[in-house]
C-alpha positions as CSV (number, residue, x, y, z in Angstrom):
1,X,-11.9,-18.2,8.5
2,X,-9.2,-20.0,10.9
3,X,-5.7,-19.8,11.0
4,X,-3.1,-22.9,9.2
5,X,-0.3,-24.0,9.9
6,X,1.4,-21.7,7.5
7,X,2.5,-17.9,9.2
8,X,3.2,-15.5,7.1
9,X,7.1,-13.9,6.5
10,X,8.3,-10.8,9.3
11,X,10.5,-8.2,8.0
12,X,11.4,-5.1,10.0
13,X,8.9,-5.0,12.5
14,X,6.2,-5.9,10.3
15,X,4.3,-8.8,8.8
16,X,5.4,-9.4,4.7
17,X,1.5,-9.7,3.2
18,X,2.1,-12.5,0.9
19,X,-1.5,-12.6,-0.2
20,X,-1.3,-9.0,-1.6
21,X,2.7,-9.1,-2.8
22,X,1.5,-10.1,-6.6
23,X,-0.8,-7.8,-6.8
24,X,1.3,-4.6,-5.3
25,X,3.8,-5.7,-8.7
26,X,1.6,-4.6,-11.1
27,X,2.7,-1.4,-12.9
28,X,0.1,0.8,-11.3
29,X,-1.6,-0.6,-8.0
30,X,-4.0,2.1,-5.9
31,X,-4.0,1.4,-2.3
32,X,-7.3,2.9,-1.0
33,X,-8.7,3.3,2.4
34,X,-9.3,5.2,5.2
35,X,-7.1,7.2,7.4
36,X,-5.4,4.1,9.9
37,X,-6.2,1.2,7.3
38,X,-2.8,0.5,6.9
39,X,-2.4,1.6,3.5
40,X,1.1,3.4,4.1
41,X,2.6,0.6,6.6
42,X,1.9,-2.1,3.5
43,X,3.3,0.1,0.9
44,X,6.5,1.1,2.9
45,X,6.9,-2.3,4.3
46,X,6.7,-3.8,0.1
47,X,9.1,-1.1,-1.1
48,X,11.1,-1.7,2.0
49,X,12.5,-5.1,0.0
50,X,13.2,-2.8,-2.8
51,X,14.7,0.0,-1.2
52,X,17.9,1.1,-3.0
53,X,15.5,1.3,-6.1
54,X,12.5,2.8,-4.9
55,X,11.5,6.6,-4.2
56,X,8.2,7.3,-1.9
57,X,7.1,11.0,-1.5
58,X,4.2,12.4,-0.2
59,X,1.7,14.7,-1.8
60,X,-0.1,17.8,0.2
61,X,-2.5,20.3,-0.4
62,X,-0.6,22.4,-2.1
63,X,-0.5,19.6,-5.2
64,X,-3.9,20.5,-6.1
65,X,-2.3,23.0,-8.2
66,X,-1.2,21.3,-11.7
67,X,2.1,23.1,-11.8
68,X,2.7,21.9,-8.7
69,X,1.7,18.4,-9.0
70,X,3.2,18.2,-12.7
71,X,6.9,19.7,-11.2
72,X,6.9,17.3,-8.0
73,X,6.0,14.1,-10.3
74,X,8.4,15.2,-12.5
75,X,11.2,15.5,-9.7
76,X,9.7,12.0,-8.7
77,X,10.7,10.4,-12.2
78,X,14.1,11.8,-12.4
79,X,16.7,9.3,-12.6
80,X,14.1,6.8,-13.1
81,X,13.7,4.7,-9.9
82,X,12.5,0.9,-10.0
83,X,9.0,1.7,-7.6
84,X,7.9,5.3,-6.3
85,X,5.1,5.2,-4.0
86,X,3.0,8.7,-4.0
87,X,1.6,8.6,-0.6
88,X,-1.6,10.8,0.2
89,X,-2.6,11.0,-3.1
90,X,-6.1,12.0,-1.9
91,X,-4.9,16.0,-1.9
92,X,-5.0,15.4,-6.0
93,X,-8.1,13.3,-6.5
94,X,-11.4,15.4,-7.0
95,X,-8.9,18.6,-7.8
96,X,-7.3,19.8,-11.1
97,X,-4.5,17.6,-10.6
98,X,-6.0,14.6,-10.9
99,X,-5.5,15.0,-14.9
100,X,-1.8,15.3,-14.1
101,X,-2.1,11.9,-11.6
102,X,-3.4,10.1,-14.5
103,X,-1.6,11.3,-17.4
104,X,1.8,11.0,-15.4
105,X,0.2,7.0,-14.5
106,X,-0.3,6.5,-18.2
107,X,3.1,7.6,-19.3
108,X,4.7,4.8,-17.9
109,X,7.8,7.0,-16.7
110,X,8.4,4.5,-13.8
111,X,8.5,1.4,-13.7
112,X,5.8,0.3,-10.8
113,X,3.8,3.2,-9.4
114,X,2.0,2.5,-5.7
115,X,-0.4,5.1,-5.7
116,X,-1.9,5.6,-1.7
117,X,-4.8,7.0,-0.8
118,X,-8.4,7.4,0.8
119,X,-10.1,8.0,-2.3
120,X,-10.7,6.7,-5.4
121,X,-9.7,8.4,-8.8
122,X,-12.5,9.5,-11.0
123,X,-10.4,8.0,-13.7
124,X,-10.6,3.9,-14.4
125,X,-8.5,1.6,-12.0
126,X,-8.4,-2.0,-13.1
127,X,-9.3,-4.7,-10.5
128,X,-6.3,-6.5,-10.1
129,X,-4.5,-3.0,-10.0
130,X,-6.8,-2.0,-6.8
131,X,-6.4,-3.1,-2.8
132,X,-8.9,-1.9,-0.8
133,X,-9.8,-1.5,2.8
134,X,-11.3,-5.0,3.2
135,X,-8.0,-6.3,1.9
136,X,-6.3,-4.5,4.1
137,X,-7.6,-5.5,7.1
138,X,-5.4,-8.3,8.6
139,X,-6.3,-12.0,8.7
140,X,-5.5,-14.1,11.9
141,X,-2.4,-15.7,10.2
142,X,-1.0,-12.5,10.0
143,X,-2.0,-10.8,13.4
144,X,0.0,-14.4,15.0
145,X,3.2,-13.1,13.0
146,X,2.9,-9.9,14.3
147,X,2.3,-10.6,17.8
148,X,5.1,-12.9,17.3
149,X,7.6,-10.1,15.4
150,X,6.9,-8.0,18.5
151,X,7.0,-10.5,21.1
152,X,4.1,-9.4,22.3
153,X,2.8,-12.0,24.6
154,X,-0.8,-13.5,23.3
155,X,-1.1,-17.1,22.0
156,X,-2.7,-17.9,18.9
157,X,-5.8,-19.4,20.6
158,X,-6.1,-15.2,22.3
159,X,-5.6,-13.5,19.1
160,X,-8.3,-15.7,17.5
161,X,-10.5,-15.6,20.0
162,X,-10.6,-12.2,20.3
163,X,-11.3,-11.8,16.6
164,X,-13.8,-14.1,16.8
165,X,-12.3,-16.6,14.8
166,X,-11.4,-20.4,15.3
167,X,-8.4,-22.0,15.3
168,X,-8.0,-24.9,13.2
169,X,-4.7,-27.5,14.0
């Protein structure tokens, strides 16, 4: 893989991830990866375009409890936002919430639902509804934009070379 001529888009002191924008517009998309993957940083930064409309909230241990899980959903959905992102959804996969996860998925109460985590549900996730840790991962294009949004002082010929990729004019 080498970089083009093309760069991707900056926004707020990130990189805009055009390769995986259509697919984080699907109703429900999972984000799934290991802890540091970036699977926060690219939700946050897509909802970041959309933020007067969106709603992210973060689930802990204590939603493994379906009362608790169903009631902080619930709160979620109110008012109906455009995109809520439930970051950490891990703490509900493998528990007793992960019936309430899915059922509140497939009730369709938002809009777009960016569900983040380091697990997979037990429950079906459709391809184009799934980025995954080698998706994540950035390619040179988009490490050049980002060493560029910071000003961070590297060429092009640096970052690929310390990638082990190849520049192409």
């Amino acid at each position: 893989m080498g970089c083009s001529a093309g760069s991707p888009a900056s926004s707020a002191g990130g990189v805009r991830r055009a390769r995986l924008h259509a697919r984080l517009q699907a109703p429900v998309v999972f984000v799934v990866g290991a802890a540091g993957a970036g699977k926060s940083t690219l939700v946050r930064h897509e909802l970041g375009e959309d933020a007067a409309s969106a709603r992210i909230i973060t689930a802990v241990r204590d939603w493994q409890r379906p009362e608790i899980a169903e009631r902080m959903l619930a709160e979620a959905a109110r008012g109906r936002p455009g995109s809520l992102a439930i970051d950490d959804a891990h703490h509900l996969i493998g528990s007793a919430s992960e019936r309430v996860l899915e059922r509140f998925l497939a009730e369709g109460r938002v809009p777009r639902v960016l569900v983040v985590s380091r697990t997979m549900p037990s429950f079906e996730v459709k391809g184009d509804a799934l980025v995954t840790a080698p998706e994540l991962a950035f390619r040179l294009d988009e490490v050049v934009a980002l060493v560029r949004v910071h000003s961070w002082n590297f060429s092009t010929i640096h970052v690929a070379w310390s990638m082990g990729e190849s520049v192409r004019p």
